[in-house]
C-alpha positions as CSV (number, residue, x, y, z in Angstrom):
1,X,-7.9,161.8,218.2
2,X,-7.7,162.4,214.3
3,X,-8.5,159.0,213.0
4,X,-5.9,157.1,211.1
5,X,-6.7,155.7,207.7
6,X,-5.0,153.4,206.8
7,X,-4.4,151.8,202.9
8,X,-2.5,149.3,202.1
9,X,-2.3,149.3,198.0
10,X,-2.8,152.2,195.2
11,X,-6.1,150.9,194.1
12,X,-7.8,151.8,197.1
13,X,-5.9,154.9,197.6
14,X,-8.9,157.3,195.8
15,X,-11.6,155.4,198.2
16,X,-9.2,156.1,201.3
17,X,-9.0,159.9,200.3
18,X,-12.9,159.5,200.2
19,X,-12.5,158.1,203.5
20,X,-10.2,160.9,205.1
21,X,-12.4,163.2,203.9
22,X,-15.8,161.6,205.5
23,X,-14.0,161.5,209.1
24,X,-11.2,164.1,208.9
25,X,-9.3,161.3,208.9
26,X,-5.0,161.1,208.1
27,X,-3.6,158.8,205.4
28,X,-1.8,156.4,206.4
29,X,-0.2,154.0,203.7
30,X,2.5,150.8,203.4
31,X,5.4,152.6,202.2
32,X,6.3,149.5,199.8
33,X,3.5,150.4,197.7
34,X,2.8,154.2,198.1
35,X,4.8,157.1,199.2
36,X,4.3,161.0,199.7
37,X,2.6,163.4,199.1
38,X,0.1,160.1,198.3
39,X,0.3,159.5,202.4
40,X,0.6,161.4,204.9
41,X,2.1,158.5,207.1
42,X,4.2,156.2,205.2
43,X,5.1,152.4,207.5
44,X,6.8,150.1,206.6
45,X,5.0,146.8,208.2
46,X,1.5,146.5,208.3
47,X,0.7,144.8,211.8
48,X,3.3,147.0,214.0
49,X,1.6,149.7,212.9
50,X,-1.7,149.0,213.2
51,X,-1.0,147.5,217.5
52,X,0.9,151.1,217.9
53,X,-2.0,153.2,216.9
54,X,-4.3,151.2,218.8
55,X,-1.9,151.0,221.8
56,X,-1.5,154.8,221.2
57,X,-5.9,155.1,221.1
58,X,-6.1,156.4,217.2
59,X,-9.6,154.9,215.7
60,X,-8.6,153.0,213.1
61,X,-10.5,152.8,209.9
62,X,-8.9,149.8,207.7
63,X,-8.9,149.6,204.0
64,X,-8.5,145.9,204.2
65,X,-10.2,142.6,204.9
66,X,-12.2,142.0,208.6
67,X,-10.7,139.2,209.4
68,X,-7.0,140.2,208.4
69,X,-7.4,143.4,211.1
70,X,-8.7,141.5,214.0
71,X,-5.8,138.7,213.5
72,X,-3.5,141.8,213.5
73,X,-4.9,143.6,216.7
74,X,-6.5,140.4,218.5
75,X,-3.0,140.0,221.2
76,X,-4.1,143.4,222.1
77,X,-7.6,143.0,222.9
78,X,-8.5,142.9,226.9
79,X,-10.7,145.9,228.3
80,X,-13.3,146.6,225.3
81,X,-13.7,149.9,227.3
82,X,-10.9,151.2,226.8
83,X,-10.2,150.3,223.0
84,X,-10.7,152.6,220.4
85,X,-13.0,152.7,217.3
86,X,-11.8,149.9,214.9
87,X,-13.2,149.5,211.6
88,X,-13.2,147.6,208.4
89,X,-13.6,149.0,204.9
90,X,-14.5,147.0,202.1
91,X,-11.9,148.4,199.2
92,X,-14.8,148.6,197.2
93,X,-16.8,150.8,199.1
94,X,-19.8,148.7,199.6
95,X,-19.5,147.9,203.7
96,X,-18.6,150.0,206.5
97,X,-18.0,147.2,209.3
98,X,-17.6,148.4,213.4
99,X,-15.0,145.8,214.4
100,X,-14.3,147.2,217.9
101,X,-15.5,150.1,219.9
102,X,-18.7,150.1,218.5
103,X,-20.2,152.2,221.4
104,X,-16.9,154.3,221.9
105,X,-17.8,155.7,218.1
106,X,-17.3,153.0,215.8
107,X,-21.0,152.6,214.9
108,X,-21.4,156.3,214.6
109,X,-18.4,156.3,211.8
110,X,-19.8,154.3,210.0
111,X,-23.1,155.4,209.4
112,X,-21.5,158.6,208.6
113,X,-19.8,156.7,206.0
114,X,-22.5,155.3,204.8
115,X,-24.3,158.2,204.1
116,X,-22.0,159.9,202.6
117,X,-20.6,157.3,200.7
118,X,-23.3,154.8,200.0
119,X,-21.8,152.2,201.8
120,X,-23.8,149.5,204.3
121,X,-23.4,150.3,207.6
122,X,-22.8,147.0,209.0
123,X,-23.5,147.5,212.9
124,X,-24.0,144.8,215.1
125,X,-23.9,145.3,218.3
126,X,-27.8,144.4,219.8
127,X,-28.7,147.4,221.2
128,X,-28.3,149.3,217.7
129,X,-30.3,147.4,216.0
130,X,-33.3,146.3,218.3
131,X,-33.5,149.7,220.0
132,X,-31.6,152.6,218.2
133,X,-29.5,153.3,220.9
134,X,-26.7,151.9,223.3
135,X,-27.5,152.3,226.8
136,X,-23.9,152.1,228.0
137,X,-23.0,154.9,225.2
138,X,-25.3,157.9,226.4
139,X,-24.9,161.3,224.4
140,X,-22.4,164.1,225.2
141,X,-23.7,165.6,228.3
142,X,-24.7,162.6,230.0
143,X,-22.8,159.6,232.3
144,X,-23.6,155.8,233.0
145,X,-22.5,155.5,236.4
146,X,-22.8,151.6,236.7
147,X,-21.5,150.8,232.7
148,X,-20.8,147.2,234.0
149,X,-24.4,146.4,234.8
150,X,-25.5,147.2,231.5
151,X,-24.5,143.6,229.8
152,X,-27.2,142.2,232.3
153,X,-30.0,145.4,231.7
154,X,-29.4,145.0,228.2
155,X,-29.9,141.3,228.0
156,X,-33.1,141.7,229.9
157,X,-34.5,143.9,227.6
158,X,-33.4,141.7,224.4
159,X,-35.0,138.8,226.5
160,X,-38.1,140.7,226.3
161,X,-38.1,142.7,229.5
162,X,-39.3,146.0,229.8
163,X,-38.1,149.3,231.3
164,X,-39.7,152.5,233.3
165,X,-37.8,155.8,233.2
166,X,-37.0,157.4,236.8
167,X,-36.4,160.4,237.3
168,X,-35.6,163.7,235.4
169,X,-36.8,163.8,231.9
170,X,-34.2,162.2,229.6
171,X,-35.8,163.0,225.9
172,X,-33.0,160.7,224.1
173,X,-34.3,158.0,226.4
174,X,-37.9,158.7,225.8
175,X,-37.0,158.2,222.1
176,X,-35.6,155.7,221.9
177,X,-37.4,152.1,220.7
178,X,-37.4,150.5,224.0
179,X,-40.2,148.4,225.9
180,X,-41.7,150.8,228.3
181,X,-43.8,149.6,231.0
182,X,-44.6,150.8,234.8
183,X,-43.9,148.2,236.0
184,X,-41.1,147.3,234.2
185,X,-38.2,145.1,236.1
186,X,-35.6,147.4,234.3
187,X,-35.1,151.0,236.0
188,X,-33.2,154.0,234.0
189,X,-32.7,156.5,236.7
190,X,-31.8,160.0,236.1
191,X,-31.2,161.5,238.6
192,X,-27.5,163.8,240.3
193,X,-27.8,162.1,244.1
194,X,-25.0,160.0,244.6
195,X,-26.3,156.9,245.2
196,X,-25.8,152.6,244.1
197,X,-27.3,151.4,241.5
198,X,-29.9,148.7,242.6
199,X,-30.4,145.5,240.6
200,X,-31.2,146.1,236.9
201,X,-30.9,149.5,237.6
202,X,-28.7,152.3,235.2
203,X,-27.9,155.2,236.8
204,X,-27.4,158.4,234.3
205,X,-26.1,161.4,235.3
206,X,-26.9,164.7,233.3
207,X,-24.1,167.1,233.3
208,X,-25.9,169.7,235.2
209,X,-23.6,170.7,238.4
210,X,-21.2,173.7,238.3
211,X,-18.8,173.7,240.4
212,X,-16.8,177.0,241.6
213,X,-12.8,176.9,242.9
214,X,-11.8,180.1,244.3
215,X,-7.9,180.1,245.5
216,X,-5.1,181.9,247.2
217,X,-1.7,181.8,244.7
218,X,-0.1,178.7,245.9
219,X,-2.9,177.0,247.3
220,X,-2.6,172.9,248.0
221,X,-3.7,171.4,245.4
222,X,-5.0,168.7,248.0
223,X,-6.9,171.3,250.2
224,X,-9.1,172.4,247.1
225,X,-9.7,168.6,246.1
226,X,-10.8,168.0,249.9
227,X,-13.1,170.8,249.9
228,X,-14.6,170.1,246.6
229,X,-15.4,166.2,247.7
230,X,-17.1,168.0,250.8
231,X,-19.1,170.3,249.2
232,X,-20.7,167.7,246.6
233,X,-20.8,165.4,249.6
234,X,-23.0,168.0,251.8
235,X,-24.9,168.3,249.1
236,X,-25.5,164.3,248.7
237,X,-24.9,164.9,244.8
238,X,-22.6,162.4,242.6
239,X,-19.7,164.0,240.9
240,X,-20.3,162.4,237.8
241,X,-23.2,165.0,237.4
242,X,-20.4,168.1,237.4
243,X,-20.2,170.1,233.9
244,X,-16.6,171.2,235.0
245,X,-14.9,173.6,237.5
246,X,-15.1,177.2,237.1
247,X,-13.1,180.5,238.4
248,X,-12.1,184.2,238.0
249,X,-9.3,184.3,234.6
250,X,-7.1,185.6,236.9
251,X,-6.6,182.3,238.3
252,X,-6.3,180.5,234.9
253,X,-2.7,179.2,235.9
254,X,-2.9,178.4,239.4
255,X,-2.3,174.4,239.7
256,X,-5.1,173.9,242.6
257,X,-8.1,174.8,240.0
258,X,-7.1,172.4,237.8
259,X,-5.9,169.9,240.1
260,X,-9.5,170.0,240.9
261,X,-11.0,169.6,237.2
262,X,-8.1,166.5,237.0
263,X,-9.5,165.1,239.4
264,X,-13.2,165.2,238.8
265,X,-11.9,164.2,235.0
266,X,-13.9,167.7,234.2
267,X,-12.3,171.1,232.0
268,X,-11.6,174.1,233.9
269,X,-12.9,176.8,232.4
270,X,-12.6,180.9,233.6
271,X,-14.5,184.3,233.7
272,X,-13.4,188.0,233.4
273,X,-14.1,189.7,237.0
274,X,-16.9,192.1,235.1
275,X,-18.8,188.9,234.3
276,X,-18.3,187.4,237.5
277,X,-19.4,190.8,239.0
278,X,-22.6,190.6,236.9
279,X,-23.4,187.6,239.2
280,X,-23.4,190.0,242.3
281,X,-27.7,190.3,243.1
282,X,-27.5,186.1,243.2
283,X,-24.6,185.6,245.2
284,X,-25.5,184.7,249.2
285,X,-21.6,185.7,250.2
286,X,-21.0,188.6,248.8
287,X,-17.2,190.5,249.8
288,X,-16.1,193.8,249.5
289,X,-13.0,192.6,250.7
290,X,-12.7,190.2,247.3
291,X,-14.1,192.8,245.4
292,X,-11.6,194.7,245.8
293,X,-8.5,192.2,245.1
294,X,-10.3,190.9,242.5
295,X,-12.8,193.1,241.0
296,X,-15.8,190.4,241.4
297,X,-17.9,190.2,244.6
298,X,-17.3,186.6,244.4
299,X,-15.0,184.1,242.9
300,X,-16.6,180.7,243.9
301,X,-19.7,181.5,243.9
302,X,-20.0,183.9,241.1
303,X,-18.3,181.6,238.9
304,X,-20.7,178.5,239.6
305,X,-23.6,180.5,239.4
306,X,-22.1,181.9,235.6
307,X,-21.2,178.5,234.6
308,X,-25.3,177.5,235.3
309,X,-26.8,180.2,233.4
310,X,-29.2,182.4,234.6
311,X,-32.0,179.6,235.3
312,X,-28.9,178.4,237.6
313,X,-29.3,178.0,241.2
314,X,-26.8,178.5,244.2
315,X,-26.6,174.9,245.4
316,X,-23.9,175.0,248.2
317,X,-23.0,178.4,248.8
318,X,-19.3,179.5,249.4
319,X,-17.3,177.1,251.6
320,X,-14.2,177.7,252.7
321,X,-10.7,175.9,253.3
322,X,-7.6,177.7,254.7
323,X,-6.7,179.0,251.0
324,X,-9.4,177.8,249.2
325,X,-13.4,178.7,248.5
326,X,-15.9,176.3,247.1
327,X,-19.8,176.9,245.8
328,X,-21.9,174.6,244.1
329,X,-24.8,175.7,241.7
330,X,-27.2,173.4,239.4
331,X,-28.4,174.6,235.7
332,X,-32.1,173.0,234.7
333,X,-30.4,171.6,231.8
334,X,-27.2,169.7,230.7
335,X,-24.5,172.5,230.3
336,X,-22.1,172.6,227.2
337,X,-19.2,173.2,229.2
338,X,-17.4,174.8,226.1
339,X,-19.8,177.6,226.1
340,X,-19.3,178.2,229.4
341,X,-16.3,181.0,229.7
342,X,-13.1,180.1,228.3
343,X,-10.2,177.7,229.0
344,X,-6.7,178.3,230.1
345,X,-5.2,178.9,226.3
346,X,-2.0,176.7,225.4
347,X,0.7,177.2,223.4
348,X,2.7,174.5,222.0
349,X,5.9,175.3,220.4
350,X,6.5,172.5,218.1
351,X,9.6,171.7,216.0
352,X,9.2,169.2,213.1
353,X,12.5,168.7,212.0
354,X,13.7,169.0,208.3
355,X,10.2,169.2,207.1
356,X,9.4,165.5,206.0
357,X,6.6,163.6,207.8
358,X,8.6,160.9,208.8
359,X,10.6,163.2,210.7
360,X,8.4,164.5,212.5
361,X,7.9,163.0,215.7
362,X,4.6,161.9,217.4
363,X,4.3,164.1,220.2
364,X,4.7,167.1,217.4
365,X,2.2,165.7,215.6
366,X,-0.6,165.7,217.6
367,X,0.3,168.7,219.2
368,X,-0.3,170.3,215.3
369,X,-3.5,168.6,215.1
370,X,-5.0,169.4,218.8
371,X,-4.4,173.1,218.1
372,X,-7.1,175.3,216.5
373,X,-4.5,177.7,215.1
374,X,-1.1,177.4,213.5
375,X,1.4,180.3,213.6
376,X,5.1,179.9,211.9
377,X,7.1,181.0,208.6
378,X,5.0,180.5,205.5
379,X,8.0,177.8,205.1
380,X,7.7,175.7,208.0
381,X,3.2,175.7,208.1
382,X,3.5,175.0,204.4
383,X,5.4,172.0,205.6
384,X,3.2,170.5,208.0
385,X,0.7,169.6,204.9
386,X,-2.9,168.1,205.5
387,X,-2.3,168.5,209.5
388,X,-3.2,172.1,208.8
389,X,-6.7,171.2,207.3
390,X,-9.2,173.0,209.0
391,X,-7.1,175.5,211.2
392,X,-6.7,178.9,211.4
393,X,-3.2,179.9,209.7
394,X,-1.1,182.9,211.1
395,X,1.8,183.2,208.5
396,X,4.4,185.5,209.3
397,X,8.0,186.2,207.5
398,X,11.6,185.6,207.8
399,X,12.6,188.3,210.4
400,X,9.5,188.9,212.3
401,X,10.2,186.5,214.6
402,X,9.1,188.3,218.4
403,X,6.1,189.4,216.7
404,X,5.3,185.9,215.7
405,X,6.3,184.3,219.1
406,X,4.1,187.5,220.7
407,X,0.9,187.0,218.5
408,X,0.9,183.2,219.4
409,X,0.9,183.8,223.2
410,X,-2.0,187.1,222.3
411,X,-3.9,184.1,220.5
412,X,-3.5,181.5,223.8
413,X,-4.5,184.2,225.9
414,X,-7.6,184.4,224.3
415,X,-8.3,180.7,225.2
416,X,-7.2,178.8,222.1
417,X,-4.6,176.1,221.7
418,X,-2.2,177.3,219.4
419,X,1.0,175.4,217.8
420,X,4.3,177.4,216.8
421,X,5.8,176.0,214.2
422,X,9.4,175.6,213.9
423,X,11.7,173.7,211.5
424,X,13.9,171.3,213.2
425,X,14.1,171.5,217.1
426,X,11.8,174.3,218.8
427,X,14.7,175.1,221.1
428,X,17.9,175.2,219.3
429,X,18.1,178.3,217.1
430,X,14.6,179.1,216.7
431,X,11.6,179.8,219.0
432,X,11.1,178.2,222.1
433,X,13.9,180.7,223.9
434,X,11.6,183.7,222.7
435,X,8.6,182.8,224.2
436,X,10.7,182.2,228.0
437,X,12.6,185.4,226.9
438,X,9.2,187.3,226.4
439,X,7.9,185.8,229.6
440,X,10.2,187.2,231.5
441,X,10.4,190.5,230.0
442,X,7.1,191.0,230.4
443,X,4.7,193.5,227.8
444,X,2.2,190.4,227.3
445,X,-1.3,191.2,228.1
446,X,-2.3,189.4,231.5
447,X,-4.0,186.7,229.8
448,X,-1.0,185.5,227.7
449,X,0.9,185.5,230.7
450,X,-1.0,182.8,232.2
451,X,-0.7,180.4,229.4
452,X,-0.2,177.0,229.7
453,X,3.2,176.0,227.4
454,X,4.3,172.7,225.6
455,X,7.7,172.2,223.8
456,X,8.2,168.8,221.8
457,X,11.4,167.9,220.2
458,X,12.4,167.5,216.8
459,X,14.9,166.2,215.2
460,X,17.2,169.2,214.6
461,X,19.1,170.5,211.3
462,X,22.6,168.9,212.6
463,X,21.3,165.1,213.4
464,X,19.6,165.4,210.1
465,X,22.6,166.6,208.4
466,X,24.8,164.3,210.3
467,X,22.2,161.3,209.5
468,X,22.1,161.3,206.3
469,X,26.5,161.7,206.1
470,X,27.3,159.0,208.2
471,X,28.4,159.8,212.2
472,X,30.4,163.0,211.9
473,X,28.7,164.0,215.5
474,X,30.0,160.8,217.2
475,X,32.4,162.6,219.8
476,X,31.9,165.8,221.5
477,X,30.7,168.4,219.1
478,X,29.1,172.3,219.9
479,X,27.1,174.6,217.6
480,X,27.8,177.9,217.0
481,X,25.4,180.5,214.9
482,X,27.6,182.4,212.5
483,X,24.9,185.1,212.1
484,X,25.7,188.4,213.5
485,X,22.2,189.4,214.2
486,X,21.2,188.9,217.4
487,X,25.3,188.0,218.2
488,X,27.8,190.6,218.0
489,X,30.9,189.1,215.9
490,X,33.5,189.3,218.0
491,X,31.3,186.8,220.3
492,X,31.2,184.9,217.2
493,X,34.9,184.8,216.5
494,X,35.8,184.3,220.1
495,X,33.6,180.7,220.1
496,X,34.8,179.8,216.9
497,X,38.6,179.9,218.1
498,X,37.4,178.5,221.3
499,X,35.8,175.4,219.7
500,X,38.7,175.1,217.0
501,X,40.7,174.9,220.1
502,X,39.1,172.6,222.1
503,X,39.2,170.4,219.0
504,X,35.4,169.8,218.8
505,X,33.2,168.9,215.9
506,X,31.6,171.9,214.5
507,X,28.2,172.3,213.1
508,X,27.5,176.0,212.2
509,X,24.2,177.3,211.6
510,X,22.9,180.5,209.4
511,X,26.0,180.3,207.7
512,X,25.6,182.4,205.3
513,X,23.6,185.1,203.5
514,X,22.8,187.3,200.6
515,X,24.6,190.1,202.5
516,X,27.1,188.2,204.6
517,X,29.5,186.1,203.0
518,X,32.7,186.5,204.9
519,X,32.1,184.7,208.3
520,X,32.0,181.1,207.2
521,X,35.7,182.3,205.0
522,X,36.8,183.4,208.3
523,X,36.0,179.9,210.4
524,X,37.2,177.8,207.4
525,X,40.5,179.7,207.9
526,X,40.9,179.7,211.2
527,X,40.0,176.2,211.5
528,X,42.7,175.3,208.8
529,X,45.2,176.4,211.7
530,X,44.0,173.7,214.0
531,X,43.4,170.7,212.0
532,X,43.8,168.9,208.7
533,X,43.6,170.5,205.7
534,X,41.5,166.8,204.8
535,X,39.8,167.3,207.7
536,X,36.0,166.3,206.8
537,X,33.1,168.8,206.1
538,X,29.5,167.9,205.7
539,X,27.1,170.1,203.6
540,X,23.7,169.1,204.2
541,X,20.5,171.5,202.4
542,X,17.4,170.9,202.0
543,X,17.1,168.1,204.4
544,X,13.8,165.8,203.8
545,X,12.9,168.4,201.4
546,X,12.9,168.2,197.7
547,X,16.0,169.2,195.7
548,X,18.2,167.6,199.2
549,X,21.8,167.5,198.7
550,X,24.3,166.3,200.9
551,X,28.2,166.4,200.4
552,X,31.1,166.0,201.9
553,X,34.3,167.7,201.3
554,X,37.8,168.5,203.0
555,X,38.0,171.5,204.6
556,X,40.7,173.2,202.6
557,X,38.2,173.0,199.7
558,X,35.4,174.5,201.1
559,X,33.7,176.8,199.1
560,X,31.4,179.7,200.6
561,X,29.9,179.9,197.3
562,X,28.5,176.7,197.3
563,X,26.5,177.3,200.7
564,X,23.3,178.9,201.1
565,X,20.9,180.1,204.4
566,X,19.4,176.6,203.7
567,X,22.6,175.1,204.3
568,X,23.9,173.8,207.3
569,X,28.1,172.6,208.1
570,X,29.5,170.1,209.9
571,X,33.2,170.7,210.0
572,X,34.8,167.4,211.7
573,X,37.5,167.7,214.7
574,X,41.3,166.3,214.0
575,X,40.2,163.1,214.9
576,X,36.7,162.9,211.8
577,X,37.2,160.6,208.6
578,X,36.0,159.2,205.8
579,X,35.1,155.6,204.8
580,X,33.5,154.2,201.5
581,X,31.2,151.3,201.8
582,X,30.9,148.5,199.7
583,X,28.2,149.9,197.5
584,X,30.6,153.3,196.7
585,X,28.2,155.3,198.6
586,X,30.9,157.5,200.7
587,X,30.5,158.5,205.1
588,X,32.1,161.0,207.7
589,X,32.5,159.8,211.6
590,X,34.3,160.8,214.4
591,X,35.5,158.0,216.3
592,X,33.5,158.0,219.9
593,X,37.3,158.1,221.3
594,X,40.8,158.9,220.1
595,X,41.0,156.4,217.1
596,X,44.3,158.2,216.0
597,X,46.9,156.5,218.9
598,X,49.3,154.1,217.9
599,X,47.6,151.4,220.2
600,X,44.6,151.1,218.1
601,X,46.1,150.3,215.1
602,X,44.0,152.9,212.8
603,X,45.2,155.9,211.2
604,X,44.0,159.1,209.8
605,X,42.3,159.4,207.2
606,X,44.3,161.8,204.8
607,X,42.1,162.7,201.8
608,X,38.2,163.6,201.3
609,X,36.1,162.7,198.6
610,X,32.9,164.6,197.2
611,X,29.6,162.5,197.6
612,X,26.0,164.0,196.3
């Protein structure tokens, strides 16, 4: 996860930029004191924050005094596994300190910090220092099998003890400034077998198994996890040794493959058939039969055979369930999984309400910064600020909307995870609906059709609008787009009666344009037939933007001139009012039920007042 830094007062805010920078790190500030665009996350009390974004698994880099953070996160602390990278930063740059998760990438950060920065790295966990290395934190590639035995190895070695390497070679080991004997009481075993760990014994597994799924549409997602555990199991190898799962593209979306890299805790990654067909001299199964579904010789054990290179070795050759295949190959080396074909691409269509970052929720964050490419209005991307950092931008304009939706699916396809940007909600007038809508049409290449899709919330145009005016949406309510683009207009006029019938709040979208400035006349009109002529109307634009205004007026004043594309109207239902606080500032609400009877003593409001 993008690491959250966090800065508490403006004098440190130039080192915390510094920070960010380092780390590709987010700015996250007490709102009291600083505000945007200084921060890209404003809060407004120190310690809640702090527990949710360790709760939430952010590493937290802390502009602010050691002591102070571990007071603030200590009724967290339990599993030191599971926590995330915690660090103090001295405000005047001189000390980088690894609070927590030292060996999870604390230490790491801050000896990047330090070197870019100048700062003392000041890293204390034992094996750092007397060794260069942290035998429970082995690089990317590699597994501890037994990471509770290691208090008791390392201790050993601090004691004095020494250590003897068995096994594969293991060059970060060999490196490292340990005391190396043959007959040393500690043992670092390399090896894939699946075995225990004897006393003072670490058991590393290098990533060097390949594992292939081959499966029938529909298959169980419990027969290819079964036949998976059997194959390794024939084999006598541990499954902490697998790279990942691999298979034909044209199984990308079918839930058995990736049950199976779930539940190893591996990626799933996928080959074109002419690449799995390459595979054809090495594979000990070969099918005409699957050639000619599928274009490969070979799904299972093609793919695992791909996935180990061409040093790789067949392993287990192709197993078979009732609608599932399995093979197992092994690469001399530690495999980079992410070289290895490609993943299943995903698409998530984000909304991020108004445009301000405190309206934006989490979820829609990190979708934004999990994705390698952004595609949306020049508008909405512009909006997402510093979460765009570092990702391919796809702008596109007003009015090109399918072939925006289109080229982010054509992007997923080709194995990327790609947000769509929307203002407000992704699924009420903008363009979650599309991408179902193109779906199911069809004319997507067959990769983008096998996408994997994500929708998160946001808050919408109307609760913003409706927010920031008081409670005009407090009884029923329905939304009706006044543009005649995509609607014909007697559609449009046919909802509009229907709604000024039913007596419900109305909060109209695109209500106006440069060319089309009659339809919002028309529903002001016809609304004036069924309900006060004081009957409040919100006008809400530029919501969490600058140069917002929000005002309220009755409906027999409403002014078409005064609304713009940017705009969005809340027209209230007979039952909506007005009420002025103590402080003159003045609201709309619709009573949750009929305030208006005689039994509860309250009576319609009968004028409206302008606000701003």
């Amino acid at each position: 996860m993008r690491p959250a830094v966090v800065v508490l007062s403006p004098s440190a805010l130039p080192l915390a930029r510094r920070v960010a920078a380092v780390v590709g790190g987010e700015l996250h500030g007490l709102r009291s004191r600083l505000a945007e665009p200084e921060i890209e996350i404003g809060f407004a009390e120190t310690g809640d924050h702090l527990r949710q974004l360790f709760l939430a698994g952010r590493p937290i880099l802390g502009l602010m005094a050691a002591g102070a953070l571990i007071r603030l996160l200590a009724p967290l602390l339990a599993d030191k596994r599971a926590e995330p990278p915690v660090l103090a930063i001295a405000e005047d740059g001189t000390s980088a300190v690894p609070l927590l998760g030292g060996h999870h990438g604390a230490n790491d950060l801050a000896r990047r910090l330090a070197e870019r920065l100048g700062a003392h790295a000041a890293v204390t966990t034992a094996g750092d220092l007397r060794f260069g290395l942290s035998l429970d934190a082995p690089p990317a590639g590699w597994v501890l099998d037994n990471p509770d035995d290691a208090k008791a190895v390392m201790a050993e070695l601090v004691a004095g003890g020494e250590a003897w390497i068995e096994g594969a070679p293991a060059d970060w080991l060999e490196a490292a400034a340990l005391p190396f004997s043959d007959d040393g009481r500690v043992t670092l075993s390399v090896t894939e077998a699946a075995r225990a760990a004897r006393p003072l014994e670490l058991l590393y597994r290098p990533r060097t198994l390949t594992l292939g799924i081959g499966a029938e549409r529909g298959a169980p997602a419990e027969e290819a996890i079964a036949l998976a555990e059997s194959v390794l199991a024939e084999a006598g190898l541990s499954p902490l040794a697998l790279a990942g799962v691999f298979s034909l593209d044209l199984k990308a979306d079918e839930p058995a493959v990736h049950a199976v890299a779930d539940h190893f805790g591996v990626p799933a990654r996928f080959f074109g058939a002419e690449e799995l067909e390459a595979e054809t001299p090495r594979l000990a199964n070969p099918s005409d039969l699957v050639f000619r579904e599928t274009g490969c010789h070979g799904v299972a054990e093609g793919a695992a055979l791909a996935a180990a290179g061409p040093e790789g070795v067949l392993v287990v050759a192709k197993r078979k369930g009732a609608r599932t295949t399995a093979a197992l190959a092994r690469s001399p080396g530690v495999i980079e999984p992410e070289t290895r074909g490609r993943a299943r691409g995903t698409l998530f269509v984000v909304g991020i309400g108004p445009g301000a970052a405190d309206w934006r929720s989490p979820e829609a964050g990190r979708m934004v910064e999990e994705a390698s490419d952004l595609v949306g209005y020049s508008l909405y991307l512009d909006l997402v600020g510093p979460l765009a950092t570092g990702k391919a931008r796809h702008d596109f304009p007003l009015g090109a909307e399918e072939a925006r939706v289109r080229h982010a699916m054509e992007l997923a396809g080709e194995g990327r995870r790609v947000a769509l940007v929307c203002s407000g909600d992704a699924g009420i007038y903008a363009m979650a609906s599309l991408v179902f809508e193109l779906l199911d049409k069809g004319g997507l290449s067959a990769p983008a059709q096998r996408i994997e899709i994500a929708v998160a919330p946001g808050i919408s145009a109307l609760q913003a609008a409706a927010a920031r005016a008081g409670a005009p949406l407090g009884h029923d309510f329905c939304t009706i787009s006044l543009s005649d683009l995509l609607t014909p207009w007697d559609a449009i006029q046919r909802r509009v009666r229907a709604a000024a019938e039913g007596d419900f709040v109305i909060a109209f979208y695109n209500p106006v344009s440069r060319r089309r400035r009659t339809q919002l006349a028309f529903a002001r009109d016809l609304l004036l037939r069924h309900r006060p002529a004081a009957t409040p109307v919100v006008l809400a634009t530029n919501l969490g933007r600058p140069g917002e205004r929000v005002r309220v007026v009755p409906l027999e004043a409403l002014d078409v001139e005064e609304v713009d594309m940017l705009t969005v109207v809340i027209v209230g239902s007979s039952e909506s009012r007005t009420v002025r606080t103590g402080d003159g500032r003045l609201f709309a609400y619709t009573p949750r039920g009929y305030a208006g009877k005689a039994e509860t003593g309250i009576a319609p409001v009968d004028a409206v007042e302008s606000i701003c």
